[in-house]
N, C-alpha and C positions, 0 to 999 in steps of 0.2 A: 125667950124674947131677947135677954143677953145676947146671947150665943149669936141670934140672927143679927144684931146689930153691930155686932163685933164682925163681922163677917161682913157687914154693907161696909163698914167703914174701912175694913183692909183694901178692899174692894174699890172703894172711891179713892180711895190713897194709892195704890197701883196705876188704877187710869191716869190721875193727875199728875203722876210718875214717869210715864209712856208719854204720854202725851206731848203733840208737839205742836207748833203751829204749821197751819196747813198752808203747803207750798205747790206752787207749779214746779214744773220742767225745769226750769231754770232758778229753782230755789227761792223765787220770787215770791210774795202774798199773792196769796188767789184775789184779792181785793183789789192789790195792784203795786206798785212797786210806790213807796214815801218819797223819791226824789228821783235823779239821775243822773250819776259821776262819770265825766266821759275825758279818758286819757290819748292823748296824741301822742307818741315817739317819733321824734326821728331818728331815722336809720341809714340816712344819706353818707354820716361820714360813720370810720370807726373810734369807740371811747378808747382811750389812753385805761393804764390800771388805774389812775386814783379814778376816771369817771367811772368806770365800772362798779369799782367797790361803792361807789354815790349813792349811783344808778340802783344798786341793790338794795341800798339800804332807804332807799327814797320808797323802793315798790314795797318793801317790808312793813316800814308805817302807814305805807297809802290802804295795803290789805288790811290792817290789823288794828288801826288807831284812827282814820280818817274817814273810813266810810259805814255811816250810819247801816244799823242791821235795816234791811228790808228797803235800804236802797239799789237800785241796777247800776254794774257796772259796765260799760261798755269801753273796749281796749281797743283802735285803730294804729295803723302804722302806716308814717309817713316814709316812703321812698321814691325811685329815682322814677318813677309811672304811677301816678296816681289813679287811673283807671285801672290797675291790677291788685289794688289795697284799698280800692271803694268803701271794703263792709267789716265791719269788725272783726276779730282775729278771734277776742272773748268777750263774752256778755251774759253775766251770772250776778243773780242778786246776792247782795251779804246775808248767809241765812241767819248770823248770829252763833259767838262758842257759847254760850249760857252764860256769860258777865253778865254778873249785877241777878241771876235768878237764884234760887235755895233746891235742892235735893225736895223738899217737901211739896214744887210742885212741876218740876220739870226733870228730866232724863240727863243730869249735864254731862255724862260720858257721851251719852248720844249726838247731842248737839254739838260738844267739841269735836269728835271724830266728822262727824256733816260740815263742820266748819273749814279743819283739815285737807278730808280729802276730796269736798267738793266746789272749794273755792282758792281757800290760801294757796296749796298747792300745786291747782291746776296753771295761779300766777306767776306762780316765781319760778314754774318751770317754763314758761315764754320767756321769760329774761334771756336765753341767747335769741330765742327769734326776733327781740327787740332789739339786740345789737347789731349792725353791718359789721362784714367781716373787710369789706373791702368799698372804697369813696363812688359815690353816684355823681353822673356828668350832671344833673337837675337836682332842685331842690322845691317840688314844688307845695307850699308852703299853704298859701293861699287856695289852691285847689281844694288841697287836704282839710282844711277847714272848713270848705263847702262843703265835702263829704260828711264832715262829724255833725255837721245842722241836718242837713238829709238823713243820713241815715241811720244816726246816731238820734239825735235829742227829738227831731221831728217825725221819724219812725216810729218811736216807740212813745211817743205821745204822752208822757209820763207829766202828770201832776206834782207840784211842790219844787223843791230847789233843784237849779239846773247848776253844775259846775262845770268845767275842762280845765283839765289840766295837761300843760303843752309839755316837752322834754324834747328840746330846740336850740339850734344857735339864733335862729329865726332870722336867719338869711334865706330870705327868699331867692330862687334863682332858676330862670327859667328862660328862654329866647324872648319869651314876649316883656321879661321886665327881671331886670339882676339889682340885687342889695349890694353886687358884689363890685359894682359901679358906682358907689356911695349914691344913690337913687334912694333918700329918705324923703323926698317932699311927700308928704301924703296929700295934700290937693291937687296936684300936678298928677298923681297915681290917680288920685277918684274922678279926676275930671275926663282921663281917658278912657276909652273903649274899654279896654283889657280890664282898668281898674272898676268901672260899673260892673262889669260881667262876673269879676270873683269876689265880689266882698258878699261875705259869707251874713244870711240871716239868723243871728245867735240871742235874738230875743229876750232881756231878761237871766242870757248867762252870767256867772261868774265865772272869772278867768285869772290861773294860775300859771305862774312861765317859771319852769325849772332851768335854767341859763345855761348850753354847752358854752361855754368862753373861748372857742377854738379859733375866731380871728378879733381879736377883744378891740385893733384899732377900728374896727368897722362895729364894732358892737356896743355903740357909745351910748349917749340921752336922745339925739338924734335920732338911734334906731328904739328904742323904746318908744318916743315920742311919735313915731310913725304908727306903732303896733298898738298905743293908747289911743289913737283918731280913729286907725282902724276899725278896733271892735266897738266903738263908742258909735260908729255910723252903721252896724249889724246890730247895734241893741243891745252888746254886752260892756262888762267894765270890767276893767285888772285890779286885782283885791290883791294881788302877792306877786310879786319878782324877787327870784333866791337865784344867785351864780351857784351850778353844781361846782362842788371843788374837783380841781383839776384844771 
């Protein structure tokens, strides 16, 4: 009776060893994903070396330190045609490296390697597709934002916290309306045509602006104050503004 007991219990202690949580396709809980973190780049101009190195070290905490395990990540890029960068580039749930679990009931080589090279990795190897190598005549900014509600946060339909996080000069600029024309009024924008038609439904988002500083006299409180009316008349609000250095 030892012996058989000794043998259930090695036996229950292997499983809870192996054992993982059970994930879809995309790494995600078969239950459903906890929140929804959805990143914007722009790619219109090209980074200088200090924003590069930023830029790197920005996605390195983003993967590693700021997205809860079993949240979905969804990664868009904003360039010079927004109808050709509609749909996400990546969209993988954090499956979790085993932080914060014990050897005694989970596999933590396993989940660290699942961590690796099915998530961190596959991101920080976008990092050049998220650079432009060379300046786009458009900036469409606002479009691009339409897309991350579509087909980002309203696609995928996810329960619990919704965030975006932009990586922008957030000059908008495009024929039908340029930032690059000091064009901050935001009621004069929302009361036109153009400006009804793009402002993006962000519902309930929380909203993060990593700063390109790349024409800084246009990049005043002015344009901020544009981009706080903004998302405040889509339903979302800005919880952080950081200048990347460079």
């Amino acid at each position: 009776m030892f012996f058989s007991l000794a043998i259930l219990g090695t036996a229950i202690f292997y499983m809870r060893l192996t054992r993982t949580t059970e994930l879809d396709q995309r790494m995600c809980p078969v239950s459903g994903p906890g929140g929804q973190f959805v990143l914007l780049v722009d790619k219109t101009d090209p980074l200088n070396f200090t924003q590069k190195q930023a830029f790197q070290a920005f996605l390195e905490q983003l993967i590693t330190q700021r997205i809860p395990v079993g949240y979905l990540l969804s990664v868009f890029v904003l360039d010079n045609d927004y109808t050709a960068t509609a749909r996400p580039v990546f969209e993988e749930c954090n499956p979790g490296d085993g932080t914060g679990k014990s050897e005694m009931n989970a596999n933590l080589s396993h989940l660290k390697k699942r961590f690796e090279q099915g998530f961190r990795e596959p991101m920080l190897r976008l990092a050049d597709e998220l650079e432009a190598k060379k300046s786009s005549r458009f900036s469409p900014i606002f479009e691009m934002l339409e897309m991350t509600a579509i087909n980002g946060f309203r696609k995928q339909n996810v329960t619990g916290p919704h965030r975006l996080f932009i990586v922008s000069d957030m000059l908008h600029n495009t024929p039908e309306y340029s930032m690059y024309r000091g064009n901050f009024d935001f009621n004069r924008f929302h009361d036109s045509d153009y400006g009804r038609k793009v402002t993006a439904d962000l519902s309930g988002v929380e909203v993060e602006i990593e700063y390109l500083l790349n024409t800084p006299k246009l990049q005043t409180r002015r344009n901020l104050k544009f981009w706080e009316d903004y998302f405040a008349a889509g339903g979302a609000h800005i919880v952080a503004v950081r200048p990347l250095e460079g």
